[in-house]
N, CA and C of each residue as an Amber inpcrd file, in Angstrom:
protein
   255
  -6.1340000  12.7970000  20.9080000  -5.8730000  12.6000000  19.4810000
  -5.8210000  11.0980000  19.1900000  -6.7680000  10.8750000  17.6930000
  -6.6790000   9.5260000  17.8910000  -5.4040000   9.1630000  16.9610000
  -4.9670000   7.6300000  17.2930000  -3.7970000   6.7170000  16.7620000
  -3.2900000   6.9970000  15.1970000  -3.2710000   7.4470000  14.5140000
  -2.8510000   7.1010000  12.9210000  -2.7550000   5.9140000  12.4360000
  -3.3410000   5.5000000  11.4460000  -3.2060000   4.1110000  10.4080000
  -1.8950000   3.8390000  10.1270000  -1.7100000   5.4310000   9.3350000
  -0.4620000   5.3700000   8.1760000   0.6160000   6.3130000   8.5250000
   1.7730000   5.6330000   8.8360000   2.5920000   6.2650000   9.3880000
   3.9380000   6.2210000   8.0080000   4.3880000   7.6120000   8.1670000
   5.3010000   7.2620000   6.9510000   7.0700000   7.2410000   7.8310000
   7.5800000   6.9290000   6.8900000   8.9210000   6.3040000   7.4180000
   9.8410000   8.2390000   7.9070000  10.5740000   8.5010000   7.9340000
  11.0740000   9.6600000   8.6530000  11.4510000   9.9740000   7.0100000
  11.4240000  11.5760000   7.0730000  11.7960000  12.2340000   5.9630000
  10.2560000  13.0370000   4.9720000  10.6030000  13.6130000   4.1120000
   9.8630000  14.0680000   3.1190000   9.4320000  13.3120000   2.0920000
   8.3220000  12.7240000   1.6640000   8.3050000  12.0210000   0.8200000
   7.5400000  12.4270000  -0.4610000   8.2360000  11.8420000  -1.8890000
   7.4290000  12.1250000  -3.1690000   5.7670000  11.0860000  -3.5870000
   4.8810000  11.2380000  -3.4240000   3.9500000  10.2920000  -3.5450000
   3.4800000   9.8220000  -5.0440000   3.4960000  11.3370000  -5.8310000
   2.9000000  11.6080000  -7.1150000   4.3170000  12.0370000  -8.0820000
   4.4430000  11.0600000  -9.2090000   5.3080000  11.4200000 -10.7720000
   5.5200000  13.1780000 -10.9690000   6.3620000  13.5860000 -10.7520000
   6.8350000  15.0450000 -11.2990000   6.5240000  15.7750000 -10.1160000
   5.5910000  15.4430000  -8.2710000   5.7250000  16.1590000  -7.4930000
   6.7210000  16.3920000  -6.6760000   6.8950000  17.5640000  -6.1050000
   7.6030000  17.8600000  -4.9370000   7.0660000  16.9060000  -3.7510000
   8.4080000  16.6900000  -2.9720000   8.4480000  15.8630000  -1.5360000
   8.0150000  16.5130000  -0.8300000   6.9330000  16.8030000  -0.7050000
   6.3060000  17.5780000   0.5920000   5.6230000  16.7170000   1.5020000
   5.6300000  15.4020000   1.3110000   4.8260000  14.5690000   2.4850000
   5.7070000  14.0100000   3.8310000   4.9750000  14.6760000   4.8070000
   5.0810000  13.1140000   6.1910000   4.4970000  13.3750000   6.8250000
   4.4080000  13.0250000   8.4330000   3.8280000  12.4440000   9.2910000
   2.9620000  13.7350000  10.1450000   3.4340000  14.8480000   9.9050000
   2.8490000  16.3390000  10.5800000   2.1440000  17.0450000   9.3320000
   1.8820000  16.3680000   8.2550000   0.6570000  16.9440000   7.0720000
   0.2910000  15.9850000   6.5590000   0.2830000  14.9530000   6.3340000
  -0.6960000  13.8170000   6.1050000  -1.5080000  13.1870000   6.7310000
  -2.4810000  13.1410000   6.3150000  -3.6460000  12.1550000   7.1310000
  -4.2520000  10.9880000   6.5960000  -4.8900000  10.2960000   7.5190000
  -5.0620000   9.0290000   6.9470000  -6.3990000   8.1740000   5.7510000
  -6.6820000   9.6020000   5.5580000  -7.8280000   9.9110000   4.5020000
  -7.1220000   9.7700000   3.2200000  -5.7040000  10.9870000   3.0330000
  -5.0370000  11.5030000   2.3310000  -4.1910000   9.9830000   1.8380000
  -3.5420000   9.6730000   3.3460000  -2.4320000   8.3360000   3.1750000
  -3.3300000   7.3000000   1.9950000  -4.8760000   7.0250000   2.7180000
  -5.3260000   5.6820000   1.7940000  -5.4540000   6.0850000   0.1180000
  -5.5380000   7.5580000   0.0660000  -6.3330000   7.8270000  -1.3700000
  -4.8970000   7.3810000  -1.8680000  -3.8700000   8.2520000  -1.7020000
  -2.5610000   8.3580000  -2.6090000  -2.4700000   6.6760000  -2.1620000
  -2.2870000   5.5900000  -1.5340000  -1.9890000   4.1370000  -1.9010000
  -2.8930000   3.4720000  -2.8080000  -3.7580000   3.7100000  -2.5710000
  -4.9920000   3.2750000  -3.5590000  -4.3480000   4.1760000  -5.0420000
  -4.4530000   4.8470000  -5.2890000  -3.7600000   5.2050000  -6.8390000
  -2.3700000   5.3360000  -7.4440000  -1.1380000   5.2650000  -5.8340000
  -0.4340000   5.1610000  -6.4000000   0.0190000   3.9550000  -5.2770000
   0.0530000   2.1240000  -5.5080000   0.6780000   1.4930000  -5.2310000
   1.8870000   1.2880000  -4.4440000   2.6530000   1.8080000  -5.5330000
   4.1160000   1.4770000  -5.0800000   4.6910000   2.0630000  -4.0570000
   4.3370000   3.3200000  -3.5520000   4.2170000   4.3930000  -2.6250000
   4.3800000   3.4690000  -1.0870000   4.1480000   2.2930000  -0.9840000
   3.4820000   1.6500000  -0.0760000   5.1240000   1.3680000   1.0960000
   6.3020000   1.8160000  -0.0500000   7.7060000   1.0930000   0.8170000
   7.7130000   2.0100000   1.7380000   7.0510000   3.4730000   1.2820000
   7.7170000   4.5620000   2.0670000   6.9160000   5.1080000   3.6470000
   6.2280000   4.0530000   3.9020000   5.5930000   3.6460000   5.3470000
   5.6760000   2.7780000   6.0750000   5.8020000   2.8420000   7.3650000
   6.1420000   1.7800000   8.2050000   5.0340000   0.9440000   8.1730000
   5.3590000  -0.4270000   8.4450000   4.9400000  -1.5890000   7.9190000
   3.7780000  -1.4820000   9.4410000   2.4390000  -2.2990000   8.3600000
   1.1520000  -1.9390000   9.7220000   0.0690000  -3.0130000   9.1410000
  -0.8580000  -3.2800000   9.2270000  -1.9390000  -3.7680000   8.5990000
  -2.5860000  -3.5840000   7.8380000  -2.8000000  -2.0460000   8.1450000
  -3.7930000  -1.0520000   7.1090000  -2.7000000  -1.5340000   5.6740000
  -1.1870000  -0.7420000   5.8130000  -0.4430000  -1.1140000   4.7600000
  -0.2020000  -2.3630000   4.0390000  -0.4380000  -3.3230000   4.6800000
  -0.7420000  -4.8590000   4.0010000  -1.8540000  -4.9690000   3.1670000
  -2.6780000  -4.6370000   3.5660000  -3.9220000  -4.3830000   2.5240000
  -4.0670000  -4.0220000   1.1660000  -3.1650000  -3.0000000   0.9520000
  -2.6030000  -2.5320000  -0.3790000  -1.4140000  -3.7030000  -0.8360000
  -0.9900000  -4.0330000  -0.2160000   0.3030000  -5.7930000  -0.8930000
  -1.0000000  -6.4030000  -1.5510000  -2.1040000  -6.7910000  -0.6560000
  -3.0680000  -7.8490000  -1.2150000  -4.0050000  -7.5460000  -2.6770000
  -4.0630000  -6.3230000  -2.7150000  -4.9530000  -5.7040000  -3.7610000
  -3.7050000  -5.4590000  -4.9470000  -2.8650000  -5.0850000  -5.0440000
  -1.6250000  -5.4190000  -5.7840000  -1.4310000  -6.4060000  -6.3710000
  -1.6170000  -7.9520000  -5.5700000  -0.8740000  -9.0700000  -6.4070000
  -2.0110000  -9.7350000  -6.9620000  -3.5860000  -9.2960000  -6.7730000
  -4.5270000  -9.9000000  -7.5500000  -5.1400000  -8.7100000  -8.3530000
  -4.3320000  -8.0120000  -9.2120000  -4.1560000  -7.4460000 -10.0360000
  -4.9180000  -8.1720000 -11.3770000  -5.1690000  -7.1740000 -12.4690000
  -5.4890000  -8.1170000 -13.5020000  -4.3330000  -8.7760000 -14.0520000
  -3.4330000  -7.8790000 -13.8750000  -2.0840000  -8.6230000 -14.8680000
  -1.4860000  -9.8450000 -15.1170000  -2.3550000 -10.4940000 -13.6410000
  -1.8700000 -12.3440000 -14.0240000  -3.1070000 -12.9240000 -14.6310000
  -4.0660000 -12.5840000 -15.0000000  -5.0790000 -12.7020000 -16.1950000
  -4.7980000 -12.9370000 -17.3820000  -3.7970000 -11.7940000 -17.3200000
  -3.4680000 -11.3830000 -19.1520000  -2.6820000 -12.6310000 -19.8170000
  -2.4860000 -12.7960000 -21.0250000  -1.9030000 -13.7650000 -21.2880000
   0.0320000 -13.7670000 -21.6020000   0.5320000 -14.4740000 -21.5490000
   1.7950000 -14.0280000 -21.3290000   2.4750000 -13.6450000 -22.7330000
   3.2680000 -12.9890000 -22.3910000   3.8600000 -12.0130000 -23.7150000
   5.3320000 -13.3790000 -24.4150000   4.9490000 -13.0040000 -25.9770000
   5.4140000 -13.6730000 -26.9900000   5.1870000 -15.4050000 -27.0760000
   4.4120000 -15.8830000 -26.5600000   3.6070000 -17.2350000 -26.2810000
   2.4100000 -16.9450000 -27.5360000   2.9260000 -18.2990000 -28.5070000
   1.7680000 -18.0990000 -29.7050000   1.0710000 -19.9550000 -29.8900000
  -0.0520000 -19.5760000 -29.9530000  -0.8380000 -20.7190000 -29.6550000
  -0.9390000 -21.3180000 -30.7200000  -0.7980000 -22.6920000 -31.1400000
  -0.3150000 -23.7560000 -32.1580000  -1.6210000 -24.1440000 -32.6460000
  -2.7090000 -23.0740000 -32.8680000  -3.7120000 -23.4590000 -33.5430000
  -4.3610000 -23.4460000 -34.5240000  -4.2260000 -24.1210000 -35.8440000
  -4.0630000 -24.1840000 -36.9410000  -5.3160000 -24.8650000 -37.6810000
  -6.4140000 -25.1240000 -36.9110000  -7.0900000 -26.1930000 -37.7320000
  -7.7000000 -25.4360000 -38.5850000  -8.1320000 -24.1430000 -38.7410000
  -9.2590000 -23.2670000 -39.4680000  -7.9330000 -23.1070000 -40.8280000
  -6.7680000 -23.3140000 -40.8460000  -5.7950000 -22.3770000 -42.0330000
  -6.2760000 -24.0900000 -43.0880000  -6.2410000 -23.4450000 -44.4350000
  -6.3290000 -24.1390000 -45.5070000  -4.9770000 -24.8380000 -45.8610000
  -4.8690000 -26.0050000 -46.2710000  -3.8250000 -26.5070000 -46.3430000
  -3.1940000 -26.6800000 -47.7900000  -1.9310000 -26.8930000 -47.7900000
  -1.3410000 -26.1120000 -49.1010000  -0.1730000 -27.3920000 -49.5210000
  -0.8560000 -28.3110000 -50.4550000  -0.2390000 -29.0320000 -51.1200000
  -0.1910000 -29.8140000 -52.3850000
């Protein structure tokens, strides 16, 4: 039998919003492990720490979200407004 990638930490785990904990290490596989990290991120605490699992940290923090522009920051640019005096 070969090695496993993704090993999850001891216990039952929830992977998916509103599912039952039916996951670990004697019904998951590592087909299964990458799909559910790949769509669900955060999922990533509830496995022991490996390489494969670093991979998903890296695809995480170059996210678009530090793209976006930052919230309530308004840009002081005024030259197009008609002036009123």
């Amino acid at each position: 039998m070969t090695k496993k990638k993704y090993i999850l930490k001891p216990g039952k785990h929830q992977f998916a919003p509103k599912s039952p904990p039916v996951h670990d290490n004697d019904n998951l596989t590592d087909e299964e492990a990458k799909w559910y990290l790949e769509k669900y991120p955060h999922i990533k605490s509830l496995f022991v720490d490996s390489p494969e699992i670093g991979k998903f940290e890296s695809q995480k923090t170059t996210s678009s979200v530090e793209s976006q522009p930052e919230i309530g920051v308004i840009e002081n640019n005024n030259e197009d407004l008609p002036t009123t005096n």
